[in-house]
C-alpha positions as CSV (number, residue, x, y, z in Angstrom):
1,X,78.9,71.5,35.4
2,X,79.0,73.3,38.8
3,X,81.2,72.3,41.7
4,X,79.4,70.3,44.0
5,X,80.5,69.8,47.9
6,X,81.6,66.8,49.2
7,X,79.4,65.4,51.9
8,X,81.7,63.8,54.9
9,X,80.1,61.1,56.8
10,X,82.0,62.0,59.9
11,X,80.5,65.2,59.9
12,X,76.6,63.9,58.6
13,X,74.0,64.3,61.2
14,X,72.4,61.5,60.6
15,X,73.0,57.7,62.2
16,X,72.2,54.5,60.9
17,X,70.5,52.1,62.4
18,X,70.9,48.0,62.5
19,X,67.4,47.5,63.7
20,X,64.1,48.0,62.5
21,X,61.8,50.8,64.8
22,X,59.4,49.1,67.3
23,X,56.8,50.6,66.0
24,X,57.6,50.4,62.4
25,X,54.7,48.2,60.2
26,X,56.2,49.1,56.6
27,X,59.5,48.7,54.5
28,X,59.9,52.4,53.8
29,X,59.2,53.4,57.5
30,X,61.8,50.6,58.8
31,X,64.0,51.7,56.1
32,X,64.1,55.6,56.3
33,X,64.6,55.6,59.4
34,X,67.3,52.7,59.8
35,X,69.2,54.8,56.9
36,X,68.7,58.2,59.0
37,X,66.6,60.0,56.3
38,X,63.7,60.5,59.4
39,X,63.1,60.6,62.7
40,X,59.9,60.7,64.8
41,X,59.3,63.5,66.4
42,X,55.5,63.0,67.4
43,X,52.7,60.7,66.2
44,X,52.3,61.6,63.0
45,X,55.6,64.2,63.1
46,X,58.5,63.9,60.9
47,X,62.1,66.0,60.9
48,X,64.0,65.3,57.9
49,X,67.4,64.9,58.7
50,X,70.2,66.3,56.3
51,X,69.9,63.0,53.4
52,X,66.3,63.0,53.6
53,X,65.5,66.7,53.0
54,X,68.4,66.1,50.0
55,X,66.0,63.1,48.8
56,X,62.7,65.4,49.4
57,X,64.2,68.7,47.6
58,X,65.2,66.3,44.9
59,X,61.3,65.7,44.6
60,X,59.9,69.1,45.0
61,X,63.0,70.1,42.3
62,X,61.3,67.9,39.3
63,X,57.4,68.9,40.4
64,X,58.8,72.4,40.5
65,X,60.3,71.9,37.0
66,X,57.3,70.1,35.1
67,X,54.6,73.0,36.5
68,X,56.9,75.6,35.4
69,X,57.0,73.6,32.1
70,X,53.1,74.1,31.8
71,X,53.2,77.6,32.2
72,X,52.3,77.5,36.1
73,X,53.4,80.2,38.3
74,X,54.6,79.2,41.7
75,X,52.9,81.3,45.0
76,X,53.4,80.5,48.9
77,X,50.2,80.9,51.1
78,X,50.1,80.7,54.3
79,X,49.7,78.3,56.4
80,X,47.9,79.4,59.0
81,X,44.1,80.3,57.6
82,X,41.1,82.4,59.1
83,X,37.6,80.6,59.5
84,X,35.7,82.8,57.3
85,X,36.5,81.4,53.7
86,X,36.2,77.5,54.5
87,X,32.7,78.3,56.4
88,X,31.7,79.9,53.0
89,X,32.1,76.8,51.4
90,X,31.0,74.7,54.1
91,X,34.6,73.0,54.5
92,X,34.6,74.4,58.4
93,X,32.0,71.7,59.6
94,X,32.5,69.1,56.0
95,X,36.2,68.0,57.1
96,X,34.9,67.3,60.5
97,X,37.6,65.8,63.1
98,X,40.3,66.4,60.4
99,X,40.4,69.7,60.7
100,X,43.0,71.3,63.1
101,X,40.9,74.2,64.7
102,X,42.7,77.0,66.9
103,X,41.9,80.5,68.1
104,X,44.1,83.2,68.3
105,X,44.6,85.3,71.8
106,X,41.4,87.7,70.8
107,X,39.5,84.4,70.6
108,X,39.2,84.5,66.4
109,X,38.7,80.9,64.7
110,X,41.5,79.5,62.5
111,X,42.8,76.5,61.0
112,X,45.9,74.3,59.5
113,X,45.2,74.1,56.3
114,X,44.6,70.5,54.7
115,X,44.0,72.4,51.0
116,X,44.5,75.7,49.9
117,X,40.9,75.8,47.1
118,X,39.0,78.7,49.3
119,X,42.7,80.9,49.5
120,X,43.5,80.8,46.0
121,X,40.4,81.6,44.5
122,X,40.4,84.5,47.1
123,X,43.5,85.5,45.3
124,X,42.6,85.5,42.0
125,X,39.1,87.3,42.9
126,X,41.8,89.8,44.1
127,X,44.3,90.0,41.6
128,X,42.1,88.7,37.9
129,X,39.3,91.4,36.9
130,X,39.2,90.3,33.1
131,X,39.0,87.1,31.2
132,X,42.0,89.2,29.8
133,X,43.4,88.0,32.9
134,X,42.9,84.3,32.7
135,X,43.7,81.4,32.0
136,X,46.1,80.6,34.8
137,X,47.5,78.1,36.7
138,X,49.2,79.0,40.2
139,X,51.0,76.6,42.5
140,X,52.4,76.0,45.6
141,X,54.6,73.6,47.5
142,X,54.0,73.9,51.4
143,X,53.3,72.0,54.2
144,X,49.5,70.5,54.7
145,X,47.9,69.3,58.0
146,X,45.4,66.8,58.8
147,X,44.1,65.4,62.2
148,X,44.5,61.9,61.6
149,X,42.9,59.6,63.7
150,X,45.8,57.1,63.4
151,X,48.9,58.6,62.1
152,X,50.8,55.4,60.7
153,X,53.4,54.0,58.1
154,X,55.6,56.8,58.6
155,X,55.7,59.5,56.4
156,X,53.2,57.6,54.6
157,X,50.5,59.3,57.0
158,X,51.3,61.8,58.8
159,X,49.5,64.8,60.4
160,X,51.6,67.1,58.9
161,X,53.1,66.8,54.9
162,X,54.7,68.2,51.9
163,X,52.1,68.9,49.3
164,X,52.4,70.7,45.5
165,X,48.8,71.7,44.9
166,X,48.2,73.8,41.8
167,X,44.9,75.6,40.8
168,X,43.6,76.3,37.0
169,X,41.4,78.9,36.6
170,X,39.6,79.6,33.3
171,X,36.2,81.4,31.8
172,X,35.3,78.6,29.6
173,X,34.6,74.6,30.2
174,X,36.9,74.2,27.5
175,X,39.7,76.3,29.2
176,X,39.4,73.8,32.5
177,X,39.3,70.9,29.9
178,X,42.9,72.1,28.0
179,X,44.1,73.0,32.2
180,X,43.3,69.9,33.2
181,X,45.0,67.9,29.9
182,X,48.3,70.1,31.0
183,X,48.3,68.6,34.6
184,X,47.4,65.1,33.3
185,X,50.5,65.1,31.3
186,X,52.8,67.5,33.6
187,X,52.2,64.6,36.1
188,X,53.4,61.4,34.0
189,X,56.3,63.1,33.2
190,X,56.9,63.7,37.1
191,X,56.3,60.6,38.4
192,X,58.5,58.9,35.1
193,X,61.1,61.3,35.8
194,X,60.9,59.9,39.9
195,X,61.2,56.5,38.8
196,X,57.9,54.9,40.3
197,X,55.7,52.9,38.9
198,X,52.2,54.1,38.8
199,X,48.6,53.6,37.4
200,X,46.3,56.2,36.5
201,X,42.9,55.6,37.8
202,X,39.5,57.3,38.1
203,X,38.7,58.4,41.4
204,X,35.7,60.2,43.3
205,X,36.0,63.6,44.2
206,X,35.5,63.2,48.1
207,X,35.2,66.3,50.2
208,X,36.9,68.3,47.3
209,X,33.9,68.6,45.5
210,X,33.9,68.7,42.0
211,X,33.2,66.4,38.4
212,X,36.2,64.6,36.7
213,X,38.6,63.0,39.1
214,X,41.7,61.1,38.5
215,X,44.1,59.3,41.4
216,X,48.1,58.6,40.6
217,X,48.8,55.5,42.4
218,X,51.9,54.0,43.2
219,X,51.2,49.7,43.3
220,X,52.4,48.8,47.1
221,X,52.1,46.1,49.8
222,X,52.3,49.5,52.2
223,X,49.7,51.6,50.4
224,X,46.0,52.4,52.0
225,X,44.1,52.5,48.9
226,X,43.4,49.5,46.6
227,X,42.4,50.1,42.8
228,X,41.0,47.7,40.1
229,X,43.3,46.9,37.4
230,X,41.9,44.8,34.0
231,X,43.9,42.7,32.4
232,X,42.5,43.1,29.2
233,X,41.9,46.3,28.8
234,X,43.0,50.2,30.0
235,X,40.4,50.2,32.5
236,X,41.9,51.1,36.2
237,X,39.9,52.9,38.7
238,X,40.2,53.3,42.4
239,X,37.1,50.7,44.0
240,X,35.2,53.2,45.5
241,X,34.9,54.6,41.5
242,X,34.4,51.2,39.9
243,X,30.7,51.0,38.6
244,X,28.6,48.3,37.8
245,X,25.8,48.7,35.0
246,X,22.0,48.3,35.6
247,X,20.5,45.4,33.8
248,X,17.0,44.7,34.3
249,X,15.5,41.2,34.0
250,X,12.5,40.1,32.9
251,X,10.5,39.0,36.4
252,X,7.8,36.4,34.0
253,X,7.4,33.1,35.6
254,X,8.9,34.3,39.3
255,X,5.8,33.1,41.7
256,X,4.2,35.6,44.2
257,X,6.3,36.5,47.2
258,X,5.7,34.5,49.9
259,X,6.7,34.8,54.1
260,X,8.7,31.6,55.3
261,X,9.2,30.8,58.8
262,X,13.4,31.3,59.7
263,X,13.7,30.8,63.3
264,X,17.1,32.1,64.6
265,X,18.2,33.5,61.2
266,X,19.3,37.3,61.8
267,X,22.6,36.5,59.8
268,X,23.2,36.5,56.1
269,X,25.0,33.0,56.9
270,X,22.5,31.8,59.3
271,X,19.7,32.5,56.6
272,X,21.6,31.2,53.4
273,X,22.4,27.8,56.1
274,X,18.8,27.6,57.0
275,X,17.8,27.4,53.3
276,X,20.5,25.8,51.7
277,X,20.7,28.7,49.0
278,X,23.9,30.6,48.2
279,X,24.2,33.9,50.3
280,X,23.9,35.3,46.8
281,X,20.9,34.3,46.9
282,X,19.7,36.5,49.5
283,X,18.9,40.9,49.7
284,X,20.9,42.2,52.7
285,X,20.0,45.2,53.9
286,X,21.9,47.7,55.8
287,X,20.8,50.6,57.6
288,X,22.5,53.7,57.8
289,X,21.7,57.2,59.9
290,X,22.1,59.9,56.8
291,X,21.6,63.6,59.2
292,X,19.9,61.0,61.6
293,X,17.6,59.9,59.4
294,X,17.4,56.1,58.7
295,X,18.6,55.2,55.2
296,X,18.0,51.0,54.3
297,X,20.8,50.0,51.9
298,X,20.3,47.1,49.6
299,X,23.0,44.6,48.2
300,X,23.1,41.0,47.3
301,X,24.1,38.7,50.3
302,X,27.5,37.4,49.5
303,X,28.6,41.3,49.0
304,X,29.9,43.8,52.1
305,X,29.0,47.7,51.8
306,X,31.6,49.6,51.1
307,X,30.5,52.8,53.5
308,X,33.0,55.5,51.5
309,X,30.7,54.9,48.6
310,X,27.7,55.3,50.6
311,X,29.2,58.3,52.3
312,X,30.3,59.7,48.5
313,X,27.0,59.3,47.6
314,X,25.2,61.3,50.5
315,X,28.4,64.2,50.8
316,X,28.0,66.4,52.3
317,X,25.8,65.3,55.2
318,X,27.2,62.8,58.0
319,X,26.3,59.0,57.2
320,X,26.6,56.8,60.7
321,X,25.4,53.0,61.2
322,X,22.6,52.5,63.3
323,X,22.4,51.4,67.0
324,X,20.3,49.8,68.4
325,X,18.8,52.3,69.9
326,X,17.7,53.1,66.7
327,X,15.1,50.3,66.5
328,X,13.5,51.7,69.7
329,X,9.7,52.8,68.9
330,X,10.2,52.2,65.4
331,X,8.0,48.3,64.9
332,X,8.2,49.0,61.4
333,X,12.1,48.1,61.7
334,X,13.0,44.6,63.1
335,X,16.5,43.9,63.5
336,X,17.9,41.1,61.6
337,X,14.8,40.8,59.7
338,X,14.8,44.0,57.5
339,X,13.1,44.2,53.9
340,X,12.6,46.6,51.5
341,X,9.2,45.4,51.0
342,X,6.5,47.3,53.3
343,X,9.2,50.0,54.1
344,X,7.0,52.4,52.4
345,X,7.7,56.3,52.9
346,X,9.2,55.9,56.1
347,X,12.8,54.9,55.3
348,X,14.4,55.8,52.0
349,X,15.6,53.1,50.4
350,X,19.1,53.0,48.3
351,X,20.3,49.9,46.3
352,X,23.5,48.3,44.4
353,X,22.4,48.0,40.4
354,X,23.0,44.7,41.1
355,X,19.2,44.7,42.9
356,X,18.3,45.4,39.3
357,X,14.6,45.6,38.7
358,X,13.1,41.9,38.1
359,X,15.6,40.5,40.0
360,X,14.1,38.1,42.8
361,X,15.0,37.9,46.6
362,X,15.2,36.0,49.9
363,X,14.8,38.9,52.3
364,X,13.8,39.9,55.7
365,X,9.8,40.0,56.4
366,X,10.0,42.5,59.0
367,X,8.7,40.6,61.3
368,X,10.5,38.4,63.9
369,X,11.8,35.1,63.3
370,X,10.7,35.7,59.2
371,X,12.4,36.7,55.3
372,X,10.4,36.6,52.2
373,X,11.5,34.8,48.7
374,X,10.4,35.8,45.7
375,X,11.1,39.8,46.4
376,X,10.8,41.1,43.2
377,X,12.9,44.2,42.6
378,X,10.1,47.0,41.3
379,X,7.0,44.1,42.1
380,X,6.9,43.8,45.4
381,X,9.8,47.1,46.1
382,X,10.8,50.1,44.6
383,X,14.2,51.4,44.7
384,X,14.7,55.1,45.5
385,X,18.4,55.6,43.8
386,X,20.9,52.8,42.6
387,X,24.3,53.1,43.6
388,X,27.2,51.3,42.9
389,X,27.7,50.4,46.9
390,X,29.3,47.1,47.5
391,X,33.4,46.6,47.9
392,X,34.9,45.4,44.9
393,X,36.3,41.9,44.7
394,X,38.8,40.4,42.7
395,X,37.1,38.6,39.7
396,X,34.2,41.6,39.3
397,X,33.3,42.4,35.5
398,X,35.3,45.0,33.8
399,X,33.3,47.8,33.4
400,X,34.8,48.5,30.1
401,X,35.1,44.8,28.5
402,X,34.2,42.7,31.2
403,X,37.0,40.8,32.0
404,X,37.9,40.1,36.0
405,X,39.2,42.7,37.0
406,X,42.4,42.4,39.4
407,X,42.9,44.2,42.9
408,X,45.8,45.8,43.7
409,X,47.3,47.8,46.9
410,X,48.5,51.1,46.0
411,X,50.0,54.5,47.5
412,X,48.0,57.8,46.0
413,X,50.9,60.3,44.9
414,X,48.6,62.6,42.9
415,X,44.7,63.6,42.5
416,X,43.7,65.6,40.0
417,X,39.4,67.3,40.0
418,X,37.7,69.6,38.1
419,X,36.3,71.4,40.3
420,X,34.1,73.3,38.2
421,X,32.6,76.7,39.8
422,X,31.8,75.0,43.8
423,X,34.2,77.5,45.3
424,X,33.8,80.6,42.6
425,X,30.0,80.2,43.4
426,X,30.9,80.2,47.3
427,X,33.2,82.7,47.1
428,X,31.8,85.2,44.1
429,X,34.9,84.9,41.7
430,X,33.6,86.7,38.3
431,X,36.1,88.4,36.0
432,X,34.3,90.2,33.4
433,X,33.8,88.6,30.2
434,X,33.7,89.3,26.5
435,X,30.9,90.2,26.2
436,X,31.3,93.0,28.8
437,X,29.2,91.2,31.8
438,X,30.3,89.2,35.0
439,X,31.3,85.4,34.1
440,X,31.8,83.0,37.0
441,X,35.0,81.2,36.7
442,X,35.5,77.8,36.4
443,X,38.4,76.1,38.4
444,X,40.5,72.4,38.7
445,X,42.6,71.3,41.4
446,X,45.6,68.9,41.2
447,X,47.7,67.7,44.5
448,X,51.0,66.1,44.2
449,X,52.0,64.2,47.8
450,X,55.6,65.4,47.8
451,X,57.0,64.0,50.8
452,X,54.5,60.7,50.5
453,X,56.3,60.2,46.8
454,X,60.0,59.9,49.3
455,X,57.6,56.9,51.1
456,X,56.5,55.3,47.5
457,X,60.0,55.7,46.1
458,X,61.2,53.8,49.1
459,X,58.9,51.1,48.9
460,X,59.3,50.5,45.1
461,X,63.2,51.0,45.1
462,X,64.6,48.5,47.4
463,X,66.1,45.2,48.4
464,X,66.9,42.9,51.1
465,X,70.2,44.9,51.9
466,X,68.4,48.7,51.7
467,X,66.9,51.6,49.2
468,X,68.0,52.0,46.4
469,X,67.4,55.3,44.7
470,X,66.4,56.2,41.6
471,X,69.5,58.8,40.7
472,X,66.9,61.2,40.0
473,X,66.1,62.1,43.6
474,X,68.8,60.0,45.2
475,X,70.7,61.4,47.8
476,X,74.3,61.7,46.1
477,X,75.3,60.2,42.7
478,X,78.3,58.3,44.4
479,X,78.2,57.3,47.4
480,X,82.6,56.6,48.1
481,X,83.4,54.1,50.7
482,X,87.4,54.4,52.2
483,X,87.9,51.2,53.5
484,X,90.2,52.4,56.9
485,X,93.3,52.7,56.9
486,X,94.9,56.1,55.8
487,X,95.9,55.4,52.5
488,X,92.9,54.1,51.4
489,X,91.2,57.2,53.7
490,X,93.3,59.7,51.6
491,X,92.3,58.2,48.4
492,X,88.5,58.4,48.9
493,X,88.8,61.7,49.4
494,X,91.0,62.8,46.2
495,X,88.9,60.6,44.2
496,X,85.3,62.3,46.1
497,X,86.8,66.2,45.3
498,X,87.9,65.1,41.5
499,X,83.9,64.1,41.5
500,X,82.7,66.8,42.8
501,X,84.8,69.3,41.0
502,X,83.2,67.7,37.8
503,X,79.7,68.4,39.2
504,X,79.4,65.1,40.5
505,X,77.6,65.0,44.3
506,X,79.7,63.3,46.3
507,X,79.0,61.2,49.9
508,X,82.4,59.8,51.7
509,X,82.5,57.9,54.5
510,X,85.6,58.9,56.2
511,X,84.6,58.0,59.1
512,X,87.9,56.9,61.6
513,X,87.0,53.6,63.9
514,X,84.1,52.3,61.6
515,X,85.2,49.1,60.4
516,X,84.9,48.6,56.7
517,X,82.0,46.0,57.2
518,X,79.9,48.4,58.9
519,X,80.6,51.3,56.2
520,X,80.1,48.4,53.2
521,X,76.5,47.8,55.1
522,X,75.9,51.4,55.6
523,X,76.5,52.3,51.8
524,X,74.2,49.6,50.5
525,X,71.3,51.0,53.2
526,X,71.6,54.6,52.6
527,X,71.3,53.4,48.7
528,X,72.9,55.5,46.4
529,X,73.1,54.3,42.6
530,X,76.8,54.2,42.7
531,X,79.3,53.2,45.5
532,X,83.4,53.8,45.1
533,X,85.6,51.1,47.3
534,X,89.0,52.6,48.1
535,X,90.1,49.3,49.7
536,X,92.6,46.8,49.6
537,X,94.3,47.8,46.1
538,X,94.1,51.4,46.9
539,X,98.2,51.3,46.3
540,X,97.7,50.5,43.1
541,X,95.3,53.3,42.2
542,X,92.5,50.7,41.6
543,X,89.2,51.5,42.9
544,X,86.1,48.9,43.2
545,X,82.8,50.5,41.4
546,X,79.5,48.8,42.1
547,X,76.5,50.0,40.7
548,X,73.9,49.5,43.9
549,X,71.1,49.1,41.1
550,X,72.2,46.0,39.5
551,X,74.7,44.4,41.7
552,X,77.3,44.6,39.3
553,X,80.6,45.4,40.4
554,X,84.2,45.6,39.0
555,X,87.7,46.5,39.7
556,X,88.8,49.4,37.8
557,X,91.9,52.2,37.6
558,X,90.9,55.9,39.7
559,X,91.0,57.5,35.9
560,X,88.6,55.5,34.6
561,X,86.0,55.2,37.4
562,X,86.2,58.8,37.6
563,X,86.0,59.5,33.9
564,X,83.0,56.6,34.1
565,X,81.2,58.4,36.6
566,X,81.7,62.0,35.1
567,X,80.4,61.2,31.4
């Protein structure tokens, strides 16, 4: 094993901290920071300080190792992008305020990129001329940047952030099938390898375009994304991909809709009140501005619009809520007393399956001060497209079994899309094929957050007292702790070179005027799997191990915690 250096905490550049940031809202932020792994540089702006960028090139060292694994071949791109590529694809004007625009001195248009799909597949259109050439899988590791609108929770967000994406390219469906498998797997093994805990779950493809998607998420109070989990089944999707099936009803025996008077009732609640029905009971209906023009969305009354589903559904044109300048010259619209009845041509209509056909309604009349009941679904209104548009709730069916399905927070650490032929149509990318003519290639994508797995780790490795690092991508294996005075001093650091001339990577806090209560609390904050106590019995050549993991801890002769720590 190779010599490792010792790492001397009087000469780290890096403090701890005993209090948690101001503006700190989750563990890993308080945390990483308070063990000086970050520090804020901007809103949304992170420097790594000399343990972080250990912990972060521990990371990028196992995603580097798995791709490799899988045959891919690793590239660096730059940064910096020209306009032309992304406007191809429609990606300039699609990523909206996200993207960071700039323009060089001549006044050309550029960007930052937030993903590198338009770049490779340039490449390959440059370098592949043959299916001869292909399959391959190329990957990079390199900073991303996105305009967040609130940069928050850290590194969890940020504006700028460490990214592995990788790009199959093949001539067959079945090639971008077998890529795809080979990411699927190369990814458990990462995030096994990491240490976190993670669900696979389907996903929707988003801006990124594209047919099969999967997310890696990491379950977490912190995370920004909240996924369906059954209980009974394998079933786990993101909400915004869990479906519900469309099952008709028979409408026989449901009387002819009739208009009731509902004074002061432009409120789901204020309706269902009126009544006395369940808000289940009732049809609400949204409207939406899709490219400006009004869009009515129909879902049952107890149920809230989940507007990324709508906006999925509509990609890639711009989905807004209406204002109400909207209802201005429009009398076939009243406010609070929409239905999809009598909307006629004028406003397309879009509805959850749950609005099955034969189901029956209380719904707006469109008139003042009026709803409907007995609103048949494909009597008395036709739906233009079902889709699956409310939020998910805890309890929902299964859409495998059935079963309630559970809600969970989560932290997305990896997406992987087939991407099929969106960018080799925009961007012409035809290697000759077998047959001796042009064949259009056929391409997946597959992200792996690399510094946002640092934030996961963090939240899923810790305790009251600090982190506590997995030893994959932990700082230091042993983290060695002389207690203060100069023979236990001298002792830490003969034991930390016998470690690291065994391999072993070694912190030491040598620091002179630190009492041993602050070092003790520093050692279990900065969290690495093993801390060595020169203290009290250091005379005697005993040593105190703990393992920071369990708890455990035990008094022990130098020999044998060295030989211990060495095996």
């Amino acid at each position: 094993m190779a010599k490792a250096p010792v790492q001397r905490m009087s000469k780290l550049m890096a403090k701890t901290l005993r209090d948690d940031p101001a503006d700190a809202e989750v563990l890993s932020h308080k945390l990483l920071v308070r063990a000086g792994y970050v520090r804020r540089t901007a809103a949304g702006l992170w420097s790594w300080l000399p343990l972080g960028k250990k912990v972060l090139a521990n990371v990028e060292r196992v995603v580097r190792e798995e791709m490799d694994a899988i045959g891919a071949q690793e590239v660096l791109l730059p940064a910096l992008l020209p306009r032309e590529p992304y406007e191809a694809t429609g990606r300039w004007e699609e990523y909206g305020a996200e993207l960071f625009r700039l323009q060089d001195r001549k006044g050309g248009d550029y960007l930052l990129g937030p993903t590198h799909e338009e770049i490779f597949t340039l490449l390959v259109k440059d370098q592949a001329s043959s299916y001869k050439d292909l399959p391959v899988i190329l990957y990079q590791i390199q900073n991303k940047y996105r305009d967040e609108a609130r940069p928050r929770a850290g590194i969890l967000r940020g504006r700028e952030f460490l990214m592995k994406d990788s790009y199959s390219f093949d001539v067959a469906d079945e090639g971008l099938d077998e890529s795809y498998a080979l990411h699927r797997a190369a990814y458990r093994r990462i995030f096994e390898r990491l240490g976190l805990d993670y669900r696979i779950c389907a996903a929707t493809a988003g801006a990124m375009g594209g047919s099969k998607s999967e997310e890696f998420l990491a379950p977490a109070e912190a995370g920004e994304d909240t996924f369906a989990d059954c209980p009974a089944c394998d079933y786990a999707a993101n909400t915004e991909a869990v479906t519900f099936g469309l099952e008709p009803v028979d409408p026989a025996g449901v009387p002819a809709a009739e208009e009731i008077p509902t004074p002061d009732t432009p409120t789901i609640e204020t309706l269902a009140a009126a009544l006395g029905v369940p808000a289940s009971a009732t049809l609400k209906n949204l409207l939406v501005k899709v490219d400006g023009e009004i869009v009515a969305v129909g879902v049952p009354g107890d149920r809230e619009v989940d507007l990324g589903k709508v906006e999925a559904h509509f990609a890639p044109a711009e989905v807004e809520l209406v204002t109400a300048e909207d209802f201005v010259g429009r009398p076939d619209l009243v406010r609070g007393y929409v239905g999809p009845q009598g909307l006629g041509d004028k406003v397309t209509y879009v509805a959850d399956p749950r609005v099955a056909p034969g189901t029956a309604w209380i719904t707006g009349a469109n008139k003042e001060h009026t709803h409907a009941r007995n609103v048949v679904a494909g009597r008395d209104f036709e739906v233009d497209a079902y889709v699956d548009v409310v939020v998910v709730q805890d309890g929902d069916p299964c859409p495998n079994c059935g079963t309630g399905l559970k809600l969970d927070r989560a932290i997305e650490i990896g997406h992987i899309f087939q991407l099929g032929r969106k960018y080799a149509d925009a961007l012409k990318l035809d290697v000759l094929g077998q047959n001796g003519k042009p064949a259009r290639v056929t391409m997946g994508s597959y992200g792996v957050g690399v510094s946002r797995a640092v934030a996961a780790l963090a939240e899923q490795h810790a305790d009251d007292k600090g982190l506590v690092w997995p030893a994959e991508v932990a700082p230091a294996d042993v983290h060695v702790v002389a207690a203060g005075k100069a023979l236990q001093t001298e002792l830490a650091l003969e034991v930390s070179q016998k470690l690291a001339d065994a391999g072993v990577r070694v912190l030491v806090d040598d620091r002179a005027g630190v009492s041993p209560g602050v070092k003790f609390t520093d050692a279990e904050l900065i969290g690495v799997p093993w801390i060595l106590v020169a203290g009290r019995r250091s005379g005697e050549g005993v040593v105190e191990l703990k393992d920071r993991r369990t708890g455990e801890r035990e008094e022990i002769p130098v020999d044998e915690a060295v030989a211990r720590l060495t095996a």
